[in-house]
Structures are given as structure tokens and as C-alpha cells.
Backbone of each chain as ProteinMPNN parsed JSONL, in Angstrom:
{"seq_chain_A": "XXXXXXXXXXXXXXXXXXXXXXXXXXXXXXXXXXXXXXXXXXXXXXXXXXXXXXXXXXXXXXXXXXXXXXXXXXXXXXXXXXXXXXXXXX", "coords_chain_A": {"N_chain_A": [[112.205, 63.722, 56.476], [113.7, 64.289, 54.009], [114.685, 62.355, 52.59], [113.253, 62.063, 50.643], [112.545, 65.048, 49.681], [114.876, 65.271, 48.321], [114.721, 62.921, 46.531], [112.361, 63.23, 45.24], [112.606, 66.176, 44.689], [113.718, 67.017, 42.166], [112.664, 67.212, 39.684], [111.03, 69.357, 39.209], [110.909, 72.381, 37.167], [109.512, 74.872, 36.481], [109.052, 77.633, 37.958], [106.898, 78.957, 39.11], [104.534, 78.153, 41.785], [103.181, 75.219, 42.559], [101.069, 72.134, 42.915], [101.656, 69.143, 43.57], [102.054, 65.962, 42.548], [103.065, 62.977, 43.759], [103.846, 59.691, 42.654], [105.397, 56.76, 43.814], [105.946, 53.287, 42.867], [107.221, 50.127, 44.05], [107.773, 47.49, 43.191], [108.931, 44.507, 44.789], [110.365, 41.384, 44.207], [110.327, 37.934, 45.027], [110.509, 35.824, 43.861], [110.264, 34.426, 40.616], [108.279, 35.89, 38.093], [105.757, 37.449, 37.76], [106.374, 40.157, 36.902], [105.228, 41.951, 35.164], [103.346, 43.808, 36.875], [103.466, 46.025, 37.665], [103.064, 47.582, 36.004], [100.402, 46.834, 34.797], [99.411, 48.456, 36.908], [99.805, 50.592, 36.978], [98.262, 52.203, 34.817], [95.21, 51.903, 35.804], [95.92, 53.512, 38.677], [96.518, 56.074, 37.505], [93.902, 56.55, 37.017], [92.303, 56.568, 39.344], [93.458, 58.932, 40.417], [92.451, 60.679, 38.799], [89.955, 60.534, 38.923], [89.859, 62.248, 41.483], [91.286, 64.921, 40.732], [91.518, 66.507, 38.038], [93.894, 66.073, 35.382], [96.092, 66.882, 33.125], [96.655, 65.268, 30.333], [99.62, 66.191, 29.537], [100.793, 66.858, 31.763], [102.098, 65.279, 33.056], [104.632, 63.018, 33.897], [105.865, 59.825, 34.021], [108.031, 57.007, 34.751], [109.61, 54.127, 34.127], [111.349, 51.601, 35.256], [112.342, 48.379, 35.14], [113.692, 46.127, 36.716], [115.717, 43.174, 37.569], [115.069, 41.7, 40.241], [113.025, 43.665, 40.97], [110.835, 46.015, 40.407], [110.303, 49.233, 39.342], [108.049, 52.132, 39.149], [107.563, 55.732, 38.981], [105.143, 58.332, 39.251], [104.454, 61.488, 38.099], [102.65, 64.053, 38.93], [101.709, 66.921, 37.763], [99.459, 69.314, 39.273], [96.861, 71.073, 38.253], [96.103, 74.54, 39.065], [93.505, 75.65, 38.792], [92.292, 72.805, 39.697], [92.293, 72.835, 42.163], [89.999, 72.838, 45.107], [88.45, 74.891, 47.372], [89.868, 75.732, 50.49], [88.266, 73.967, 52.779], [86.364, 73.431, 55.869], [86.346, 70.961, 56.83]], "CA_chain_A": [[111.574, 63.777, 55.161], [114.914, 65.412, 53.55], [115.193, 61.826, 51.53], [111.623, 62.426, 49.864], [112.93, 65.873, 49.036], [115.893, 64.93, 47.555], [114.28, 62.491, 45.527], [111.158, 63.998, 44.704], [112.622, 67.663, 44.36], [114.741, 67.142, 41.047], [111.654, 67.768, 38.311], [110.603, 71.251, 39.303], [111.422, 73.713, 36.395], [108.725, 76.048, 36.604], [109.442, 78.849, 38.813], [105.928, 79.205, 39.821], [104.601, 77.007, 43.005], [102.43, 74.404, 41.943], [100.686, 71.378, 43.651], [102.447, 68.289, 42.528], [101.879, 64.572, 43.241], [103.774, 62.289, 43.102], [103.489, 57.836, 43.115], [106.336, 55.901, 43.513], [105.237, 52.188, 42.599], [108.118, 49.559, 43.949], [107.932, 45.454, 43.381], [110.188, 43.73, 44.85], [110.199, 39.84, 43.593], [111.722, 37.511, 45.312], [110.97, 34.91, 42.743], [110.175, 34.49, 39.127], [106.977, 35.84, 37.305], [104.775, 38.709, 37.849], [106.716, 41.73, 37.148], [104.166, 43.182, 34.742], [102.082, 43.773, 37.739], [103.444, 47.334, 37.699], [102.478, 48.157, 34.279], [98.876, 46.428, 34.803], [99.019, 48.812, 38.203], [99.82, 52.491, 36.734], [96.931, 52.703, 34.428], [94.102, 51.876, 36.855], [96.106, 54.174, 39.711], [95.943, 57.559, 37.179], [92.119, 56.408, 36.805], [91.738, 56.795, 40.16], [93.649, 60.006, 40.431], [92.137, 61.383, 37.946], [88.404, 60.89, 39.586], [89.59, 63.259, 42.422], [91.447, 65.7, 40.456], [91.737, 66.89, 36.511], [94.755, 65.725, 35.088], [96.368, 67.352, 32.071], [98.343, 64.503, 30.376], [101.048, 66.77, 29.174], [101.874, 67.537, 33.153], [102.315, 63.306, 34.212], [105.609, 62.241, 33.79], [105.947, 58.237, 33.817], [109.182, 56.465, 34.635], [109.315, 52.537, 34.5], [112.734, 50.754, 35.521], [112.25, 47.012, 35.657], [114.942, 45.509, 37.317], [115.801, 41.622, 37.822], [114.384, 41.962, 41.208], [112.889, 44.974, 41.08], [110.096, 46.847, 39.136], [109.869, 50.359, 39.657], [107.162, 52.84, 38.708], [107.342, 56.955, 39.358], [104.337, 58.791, 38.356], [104.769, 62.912, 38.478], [101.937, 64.935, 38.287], [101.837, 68.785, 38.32], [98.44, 69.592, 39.72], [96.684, 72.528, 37.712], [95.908, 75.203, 39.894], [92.125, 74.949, 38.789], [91.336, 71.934, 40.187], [92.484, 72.955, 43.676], [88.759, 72.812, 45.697], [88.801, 76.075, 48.228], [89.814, 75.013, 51.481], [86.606, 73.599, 53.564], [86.454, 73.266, 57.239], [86.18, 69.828, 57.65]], "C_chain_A": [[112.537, 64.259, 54.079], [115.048, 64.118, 52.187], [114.211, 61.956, 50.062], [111.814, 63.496, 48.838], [113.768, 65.799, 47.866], [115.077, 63.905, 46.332], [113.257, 62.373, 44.905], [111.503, 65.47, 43.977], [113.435, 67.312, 42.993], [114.336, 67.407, 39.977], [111.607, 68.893, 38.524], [111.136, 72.14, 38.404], [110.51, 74.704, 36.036], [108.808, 76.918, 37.951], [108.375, 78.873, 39.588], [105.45, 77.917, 40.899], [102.977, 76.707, 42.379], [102.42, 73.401, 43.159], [101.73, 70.031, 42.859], [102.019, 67.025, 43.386], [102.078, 63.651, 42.291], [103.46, 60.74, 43.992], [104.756, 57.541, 42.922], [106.132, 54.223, 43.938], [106.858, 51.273, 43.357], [107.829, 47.591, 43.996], [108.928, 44.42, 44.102], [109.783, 41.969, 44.832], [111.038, 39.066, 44.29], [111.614, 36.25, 44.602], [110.63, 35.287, 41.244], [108.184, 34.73, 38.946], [106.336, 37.304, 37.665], [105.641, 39.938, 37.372], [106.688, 42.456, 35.775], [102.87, 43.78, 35.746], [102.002, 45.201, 37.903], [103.433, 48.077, 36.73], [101.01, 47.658, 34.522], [98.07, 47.35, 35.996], [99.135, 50.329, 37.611], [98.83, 52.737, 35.767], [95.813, 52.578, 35.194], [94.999, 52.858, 38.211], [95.734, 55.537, 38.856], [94.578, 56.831, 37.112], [91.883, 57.28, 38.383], [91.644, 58.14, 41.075], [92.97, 60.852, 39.57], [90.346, 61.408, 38.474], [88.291, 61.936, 40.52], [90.17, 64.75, 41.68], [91.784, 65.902, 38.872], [92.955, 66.927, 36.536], [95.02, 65.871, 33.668], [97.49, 66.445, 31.54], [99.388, 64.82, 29.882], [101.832, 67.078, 30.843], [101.812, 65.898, 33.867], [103.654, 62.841, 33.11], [105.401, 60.398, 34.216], [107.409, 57.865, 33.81], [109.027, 54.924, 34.969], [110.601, 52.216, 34.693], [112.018, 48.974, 35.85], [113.388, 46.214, 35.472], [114.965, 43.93, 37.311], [115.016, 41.536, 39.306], [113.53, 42.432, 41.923], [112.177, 45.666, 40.264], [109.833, 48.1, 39.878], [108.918, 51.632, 38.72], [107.248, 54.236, 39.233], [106.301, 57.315, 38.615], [104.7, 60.357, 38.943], [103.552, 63.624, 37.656], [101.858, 66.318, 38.606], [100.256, 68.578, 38.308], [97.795, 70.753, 39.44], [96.054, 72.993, 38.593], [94.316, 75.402, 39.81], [91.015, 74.447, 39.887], [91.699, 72.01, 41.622], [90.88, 73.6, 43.99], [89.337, 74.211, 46.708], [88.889, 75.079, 49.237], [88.784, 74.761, 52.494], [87.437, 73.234, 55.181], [86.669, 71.984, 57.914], [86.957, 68.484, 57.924]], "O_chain_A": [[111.94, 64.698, 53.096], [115.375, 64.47, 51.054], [114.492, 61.934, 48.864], [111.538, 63.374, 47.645], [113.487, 66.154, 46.722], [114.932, 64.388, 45.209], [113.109, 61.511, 44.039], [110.91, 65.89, 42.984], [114.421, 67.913, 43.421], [115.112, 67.811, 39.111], [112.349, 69.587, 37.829], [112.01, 72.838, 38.919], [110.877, 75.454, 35.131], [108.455, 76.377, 38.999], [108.597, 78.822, 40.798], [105.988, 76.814, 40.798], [102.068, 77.429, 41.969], [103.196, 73.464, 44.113], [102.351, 70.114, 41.799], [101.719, 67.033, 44.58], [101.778, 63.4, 41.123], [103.097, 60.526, 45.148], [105.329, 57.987, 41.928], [106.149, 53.879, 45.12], [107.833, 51.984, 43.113], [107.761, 46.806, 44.942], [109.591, 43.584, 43.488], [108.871, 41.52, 45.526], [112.253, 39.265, 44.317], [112.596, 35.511, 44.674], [110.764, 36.436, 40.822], [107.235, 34.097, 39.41], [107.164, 38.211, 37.746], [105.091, 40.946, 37.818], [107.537, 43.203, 35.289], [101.739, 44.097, 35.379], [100.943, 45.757, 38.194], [103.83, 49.242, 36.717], [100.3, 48.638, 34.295], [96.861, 47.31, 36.225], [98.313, 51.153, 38.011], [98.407, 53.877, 35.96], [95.29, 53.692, 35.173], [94.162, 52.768, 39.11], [94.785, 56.193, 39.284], [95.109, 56.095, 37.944], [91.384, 58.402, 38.478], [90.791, 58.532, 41.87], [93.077, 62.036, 39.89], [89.667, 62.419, 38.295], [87.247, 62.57, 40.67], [89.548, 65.759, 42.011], [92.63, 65.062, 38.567], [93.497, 67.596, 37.416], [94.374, 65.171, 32.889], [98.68, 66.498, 31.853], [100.24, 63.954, 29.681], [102.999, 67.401, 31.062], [101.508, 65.59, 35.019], [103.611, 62.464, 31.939], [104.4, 60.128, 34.879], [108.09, 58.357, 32.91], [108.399, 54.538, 35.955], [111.201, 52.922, 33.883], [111.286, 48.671, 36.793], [113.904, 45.76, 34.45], [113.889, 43.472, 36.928], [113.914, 41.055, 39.041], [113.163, 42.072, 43.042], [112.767, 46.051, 39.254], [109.208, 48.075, 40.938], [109.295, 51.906, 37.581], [106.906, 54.109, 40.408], [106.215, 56.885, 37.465], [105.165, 60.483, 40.076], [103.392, 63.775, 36.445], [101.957, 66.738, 39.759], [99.748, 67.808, 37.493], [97.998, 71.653, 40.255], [95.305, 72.217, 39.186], [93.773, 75.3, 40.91], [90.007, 74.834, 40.478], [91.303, 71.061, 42.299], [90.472, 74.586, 43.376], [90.536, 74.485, 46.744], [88.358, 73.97, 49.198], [88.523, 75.789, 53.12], [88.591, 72.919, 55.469], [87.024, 71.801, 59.078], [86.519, 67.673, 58.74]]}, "seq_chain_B": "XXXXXXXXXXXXXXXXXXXXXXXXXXXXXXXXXXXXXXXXXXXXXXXXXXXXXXXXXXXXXXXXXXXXXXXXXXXXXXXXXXXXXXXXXX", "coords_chain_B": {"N_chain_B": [[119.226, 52.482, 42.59], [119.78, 52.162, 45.49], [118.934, 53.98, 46.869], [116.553, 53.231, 47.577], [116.471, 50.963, 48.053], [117.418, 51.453, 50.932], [115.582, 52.922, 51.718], [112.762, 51.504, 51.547], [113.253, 48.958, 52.754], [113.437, 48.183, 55.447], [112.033, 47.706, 56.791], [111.652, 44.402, 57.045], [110.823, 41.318, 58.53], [110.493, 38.657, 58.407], [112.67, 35.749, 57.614], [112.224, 34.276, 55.376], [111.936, 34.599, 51.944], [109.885, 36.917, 50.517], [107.59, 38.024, 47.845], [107.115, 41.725, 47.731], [104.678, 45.036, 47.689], [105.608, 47.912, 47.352], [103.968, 51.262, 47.765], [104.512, 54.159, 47.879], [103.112, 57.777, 47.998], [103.013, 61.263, 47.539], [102.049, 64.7, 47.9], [102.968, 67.537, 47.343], [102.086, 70.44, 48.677], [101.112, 73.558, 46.688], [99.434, 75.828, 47.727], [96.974, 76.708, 50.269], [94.498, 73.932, 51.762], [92.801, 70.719, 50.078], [94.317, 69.069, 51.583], [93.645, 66.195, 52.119], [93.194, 64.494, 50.018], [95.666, 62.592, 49.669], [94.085, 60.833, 51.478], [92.243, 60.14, 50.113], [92.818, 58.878, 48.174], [94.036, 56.564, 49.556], [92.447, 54.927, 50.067], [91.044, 53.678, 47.339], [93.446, 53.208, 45.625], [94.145, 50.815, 47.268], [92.545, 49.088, 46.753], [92.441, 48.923, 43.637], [94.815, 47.154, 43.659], [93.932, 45.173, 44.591], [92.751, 44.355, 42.718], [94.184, 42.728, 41.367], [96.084, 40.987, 42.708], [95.848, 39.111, 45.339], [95.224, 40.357, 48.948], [96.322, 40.217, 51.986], [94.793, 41.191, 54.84], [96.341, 41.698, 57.2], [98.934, 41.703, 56.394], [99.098, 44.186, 55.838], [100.735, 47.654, 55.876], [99.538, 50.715, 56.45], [101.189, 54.084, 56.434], [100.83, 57.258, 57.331], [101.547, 60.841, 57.173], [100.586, 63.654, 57.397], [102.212, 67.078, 56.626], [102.484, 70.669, 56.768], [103.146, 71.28, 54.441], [103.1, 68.934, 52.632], [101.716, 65.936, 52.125], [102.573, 62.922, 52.861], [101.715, 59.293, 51.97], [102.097, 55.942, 52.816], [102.577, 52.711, 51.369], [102.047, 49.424, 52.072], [102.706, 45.991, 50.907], [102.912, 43.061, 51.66], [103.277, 40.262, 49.988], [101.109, 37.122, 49.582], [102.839, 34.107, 48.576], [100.91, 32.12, 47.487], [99.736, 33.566, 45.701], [101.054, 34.646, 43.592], [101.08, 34.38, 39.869], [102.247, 31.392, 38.179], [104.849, 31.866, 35.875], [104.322, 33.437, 32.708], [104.584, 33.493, 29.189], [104.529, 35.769, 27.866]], "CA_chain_B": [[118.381, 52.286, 43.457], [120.098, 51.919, 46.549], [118.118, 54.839, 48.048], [114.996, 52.83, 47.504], [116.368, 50.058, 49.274], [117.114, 51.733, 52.197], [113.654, 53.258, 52.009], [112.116, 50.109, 51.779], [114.029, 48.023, 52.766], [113.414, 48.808, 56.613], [110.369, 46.535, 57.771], [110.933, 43.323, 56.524], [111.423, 40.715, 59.581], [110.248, 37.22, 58.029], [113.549, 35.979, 57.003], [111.258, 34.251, 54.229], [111.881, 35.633, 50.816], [108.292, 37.445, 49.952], [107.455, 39.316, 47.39], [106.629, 43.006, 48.34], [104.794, 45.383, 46.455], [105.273, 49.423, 48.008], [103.337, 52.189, 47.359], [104.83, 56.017, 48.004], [102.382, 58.838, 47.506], [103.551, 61.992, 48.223], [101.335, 65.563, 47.661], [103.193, 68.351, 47.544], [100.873, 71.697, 48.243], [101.675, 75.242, 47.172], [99.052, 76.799, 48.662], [95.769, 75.776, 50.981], [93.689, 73.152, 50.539], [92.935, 69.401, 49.531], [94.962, 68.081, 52.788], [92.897, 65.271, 52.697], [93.398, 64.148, 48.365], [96.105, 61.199, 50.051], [93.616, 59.877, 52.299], [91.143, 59.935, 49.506], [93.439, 58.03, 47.434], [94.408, 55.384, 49.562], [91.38, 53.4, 49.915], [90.948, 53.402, 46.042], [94.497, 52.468, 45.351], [94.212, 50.062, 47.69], [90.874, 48.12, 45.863], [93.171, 48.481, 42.665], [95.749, 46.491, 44.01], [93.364, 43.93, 45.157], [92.047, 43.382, 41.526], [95.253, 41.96, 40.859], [96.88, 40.286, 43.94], [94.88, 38.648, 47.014], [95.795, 40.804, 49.927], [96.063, 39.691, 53.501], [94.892, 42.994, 55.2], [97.219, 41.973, 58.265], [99.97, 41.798, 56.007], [99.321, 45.387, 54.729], [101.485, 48.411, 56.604], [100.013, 52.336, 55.944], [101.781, 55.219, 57.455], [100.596, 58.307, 56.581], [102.113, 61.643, 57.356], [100.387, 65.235, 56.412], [102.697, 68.267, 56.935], [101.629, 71.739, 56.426], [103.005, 71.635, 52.733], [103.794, 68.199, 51.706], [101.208, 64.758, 52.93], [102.474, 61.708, 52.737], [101.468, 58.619, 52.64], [102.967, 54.6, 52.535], [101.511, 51.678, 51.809], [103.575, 48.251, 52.21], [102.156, 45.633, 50.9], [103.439, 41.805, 51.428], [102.426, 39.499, 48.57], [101.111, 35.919, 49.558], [103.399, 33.605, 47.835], [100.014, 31.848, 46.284], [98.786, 34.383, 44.52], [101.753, 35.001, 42.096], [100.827, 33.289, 38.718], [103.278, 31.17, 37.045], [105.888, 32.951, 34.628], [103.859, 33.423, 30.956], [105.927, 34.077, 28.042], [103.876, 37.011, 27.023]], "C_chain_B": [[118.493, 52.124, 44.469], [119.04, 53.41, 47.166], [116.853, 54.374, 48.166], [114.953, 51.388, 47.905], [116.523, 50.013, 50.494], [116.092, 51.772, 52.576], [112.9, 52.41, 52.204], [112.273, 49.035, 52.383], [114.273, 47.999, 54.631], [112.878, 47.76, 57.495], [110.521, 45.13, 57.455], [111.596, 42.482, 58.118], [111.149, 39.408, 59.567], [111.646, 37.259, 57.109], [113.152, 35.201, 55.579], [111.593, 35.163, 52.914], [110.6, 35.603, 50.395], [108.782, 38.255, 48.723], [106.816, 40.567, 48.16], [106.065, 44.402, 47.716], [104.378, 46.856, 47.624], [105.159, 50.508, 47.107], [104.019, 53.704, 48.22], [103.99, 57.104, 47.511], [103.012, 60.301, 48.098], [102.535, 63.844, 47.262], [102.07, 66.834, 48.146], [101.733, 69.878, 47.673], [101.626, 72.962, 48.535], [100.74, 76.153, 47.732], [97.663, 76.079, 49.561], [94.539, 75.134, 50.325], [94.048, 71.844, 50.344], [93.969, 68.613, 50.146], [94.641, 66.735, 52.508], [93.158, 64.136, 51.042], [94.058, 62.825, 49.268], [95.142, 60.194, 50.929], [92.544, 59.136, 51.603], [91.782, 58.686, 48.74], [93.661, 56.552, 48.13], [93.609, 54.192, 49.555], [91.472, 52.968, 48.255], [92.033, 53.148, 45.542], [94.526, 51.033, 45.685], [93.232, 48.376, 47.098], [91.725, 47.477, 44.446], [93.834, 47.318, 42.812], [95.092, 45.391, 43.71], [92.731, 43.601, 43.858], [93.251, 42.453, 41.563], [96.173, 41.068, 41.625], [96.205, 40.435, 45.103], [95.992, 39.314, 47.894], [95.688, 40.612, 50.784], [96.037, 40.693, 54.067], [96.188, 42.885, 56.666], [98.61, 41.828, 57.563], [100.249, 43.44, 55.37], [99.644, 46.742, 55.598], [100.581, 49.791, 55.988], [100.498, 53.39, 57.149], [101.259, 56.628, 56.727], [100.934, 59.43, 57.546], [101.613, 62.956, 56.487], [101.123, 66.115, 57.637], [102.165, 68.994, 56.256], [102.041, 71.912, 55.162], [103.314, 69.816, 51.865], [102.647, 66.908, 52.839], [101.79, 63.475, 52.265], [101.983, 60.149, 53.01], [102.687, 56.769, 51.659], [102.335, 53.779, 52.745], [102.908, 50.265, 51.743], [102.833, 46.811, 51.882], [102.817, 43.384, 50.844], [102.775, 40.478, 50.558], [102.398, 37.821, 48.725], [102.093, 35.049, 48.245], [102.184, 32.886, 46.761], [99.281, 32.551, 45.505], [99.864, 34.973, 43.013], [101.58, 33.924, 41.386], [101.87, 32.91, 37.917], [104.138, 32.298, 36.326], [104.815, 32.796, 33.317], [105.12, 33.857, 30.692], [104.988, 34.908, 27.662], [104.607, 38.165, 26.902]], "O_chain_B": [[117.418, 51.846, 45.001], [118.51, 53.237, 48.264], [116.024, 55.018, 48.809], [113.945, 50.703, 48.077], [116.118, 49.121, 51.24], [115.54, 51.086, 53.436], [112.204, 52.525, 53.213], [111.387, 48.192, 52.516], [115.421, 47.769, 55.011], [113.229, 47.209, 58.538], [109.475, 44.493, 57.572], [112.584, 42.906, 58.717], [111.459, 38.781, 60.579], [111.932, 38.115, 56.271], [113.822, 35.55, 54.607], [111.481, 36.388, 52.964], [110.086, 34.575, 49.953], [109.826, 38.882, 48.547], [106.07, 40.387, 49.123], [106.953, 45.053, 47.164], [103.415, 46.96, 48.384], [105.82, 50.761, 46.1], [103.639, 53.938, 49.367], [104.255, 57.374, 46.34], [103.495, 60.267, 49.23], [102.519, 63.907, 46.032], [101.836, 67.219, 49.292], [100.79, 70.109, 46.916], [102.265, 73.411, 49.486], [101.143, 77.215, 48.208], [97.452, 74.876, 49.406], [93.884, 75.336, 49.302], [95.235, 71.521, 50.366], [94.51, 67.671, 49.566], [95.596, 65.986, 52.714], [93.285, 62.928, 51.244], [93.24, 61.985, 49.642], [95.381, 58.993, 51.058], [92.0, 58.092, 51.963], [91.217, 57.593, 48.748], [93.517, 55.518, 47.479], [93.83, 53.022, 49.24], [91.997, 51.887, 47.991], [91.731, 52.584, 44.491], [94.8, 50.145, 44.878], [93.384, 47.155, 47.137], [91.797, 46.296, 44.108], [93.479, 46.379, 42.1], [95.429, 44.644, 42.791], [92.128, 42.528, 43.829], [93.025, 41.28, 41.861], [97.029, 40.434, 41.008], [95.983, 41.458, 45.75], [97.199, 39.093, 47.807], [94.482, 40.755, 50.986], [97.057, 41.381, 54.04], [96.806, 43.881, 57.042], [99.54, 41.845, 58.369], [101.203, 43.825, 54.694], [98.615, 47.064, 56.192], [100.949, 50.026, 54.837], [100.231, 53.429, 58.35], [101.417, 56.83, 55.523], [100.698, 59.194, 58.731], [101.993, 63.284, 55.363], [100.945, 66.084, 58.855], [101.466, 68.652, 55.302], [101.371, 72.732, 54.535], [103.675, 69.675, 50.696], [102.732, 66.944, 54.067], [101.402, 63.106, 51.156], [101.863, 59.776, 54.177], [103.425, 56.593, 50.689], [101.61, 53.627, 53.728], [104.112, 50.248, 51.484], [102.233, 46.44, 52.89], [103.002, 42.758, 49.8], [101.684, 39.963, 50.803], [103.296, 37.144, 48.223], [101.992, 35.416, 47.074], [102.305, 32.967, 45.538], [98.359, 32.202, 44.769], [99.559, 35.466, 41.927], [101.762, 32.776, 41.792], [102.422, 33.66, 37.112], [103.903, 33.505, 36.363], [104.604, 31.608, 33.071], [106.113, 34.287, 31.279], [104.495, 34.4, 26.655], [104.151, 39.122, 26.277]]}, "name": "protein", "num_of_chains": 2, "seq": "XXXXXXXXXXXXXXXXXXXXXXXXXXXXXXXXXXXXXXXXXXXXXXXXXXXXXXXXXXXXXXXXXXXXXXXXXXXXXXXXXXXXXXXXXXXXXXXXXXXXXXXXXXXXXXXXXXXXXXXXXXXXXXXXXXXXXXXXXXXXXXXXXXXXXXXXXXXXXXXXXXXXXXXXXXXXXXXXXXXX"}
């Protein structure tokens, strides 16, 4: 899991330990056409994040790269301490 | 992006050029609690998807992985060649 780290761990500048979750969207095309599919795909995914947990949109980073081949999407959310549910048994 | 073609770039074994459209979720947790948020997510990601691109469920890979601070999960998703629409100029 060390590559995850590495390229997940590089936002963190708050000292304090926080929940965080993170999407990484990737397309890969191997011909011509679609690649708004990952822009038509990151607004309906926060929707759906956002039904399970409260989402402050000053803590969601957004990164788009769209490549010739290649559309990429990161979403980064810090997880306010809040909306963490107590832990249940089941 | 080469670390995100290793990453991805793992499973494919139709020498077929597909499109491929992968999903990375990854839930960091700082303290207990809401294990379960990725599993919640993936069905409802998964529905998303399917507004927008017919999915062949035997074409569709998840792996999911919860450790005691970090759950991941992976979705993999191989993209019938008839369902990408023409190029628009939009």
C-alpha cells in the first residue's frame, strides 16, 4: 500500500489527524471521443458522497488532467470530525 | 503519470485496445469508526457510472481492502466499445 501513501500522503498540512477521502477517477481511451465523461462523472460522485457524509466545500480539493489518452480526476476530501457516526457494532 | 500506469495498468489481458474507466477510493481514518463508508459508496458510484456508459457487470473488477486506518477500495471498469458516442465538437 506504500504507493497509495506516497501518492495520497502529499496534501496533509494540518497537524491534526483527520479522516480524509480520497477518489482517484482514471479514463483511459483507446480511441477518439468521450473524454468529458470524467467531468460529467465528478459531480454526480460528490452527490453521492455527500449523502453519506457532510462535506464542507472549502475541504474538497479537485484536480482534472486530461491527457491525449488519458483523463484523470483526484477528488480530496478532509472529512469534518462531526460527521464521524460513533462506532456501531455491526 | 507513469505511477498511474503501473497502477493500472496491471489487469489488462485482451490485447484489444478498450477503453477503461478506473475508480480508486481510498478512506483514510484518524480515529474509530465508519469502516464500512467505501462499501457504502461503491454500489452508488457504481449506478452513477451506469447513467453514462452501459456496463457489462462481467467486465467490471472490485477489490476492496479495509485496514485498521486506511479502506480501500478499486473498481475497474472495461468500456464496451458500443457505447462510446461519436466525437461532438462541443
Amino acid at each position: 500500500m506504500s504507493f497509495l501513501t506516497s501518492l495520497f500522503g502529499r496534501k496533509t498540512s494540518a497537524p491534526i489527524a483527520r479522516d480524509r477521502l480520497q477518489i482517484l477517477l482514471a479514463h483511459e481511451r483507446a480511441g477518439e471521443g468521450q473524454s468529458e465523461l470524467i467531468s460529467k462523472l465528478q459531480e454526480e460522485i460528490l452527490e453521492v458522497i455527500k449523502r453519506h457524509i457532510s462535506v464542507d466545500q472549502d475541504k474538497v480539493q479537485i484536480k482534472m488532467d486530461r491527457g491525449a489518452g488519458v483523463s484523470m480526476l483526484e477528488i480530496d476530501i478532509e472529512v469534518p470530525e462531526a460527521t464521524k457516526p460513533a462506532a456501531k457494532a455491526d
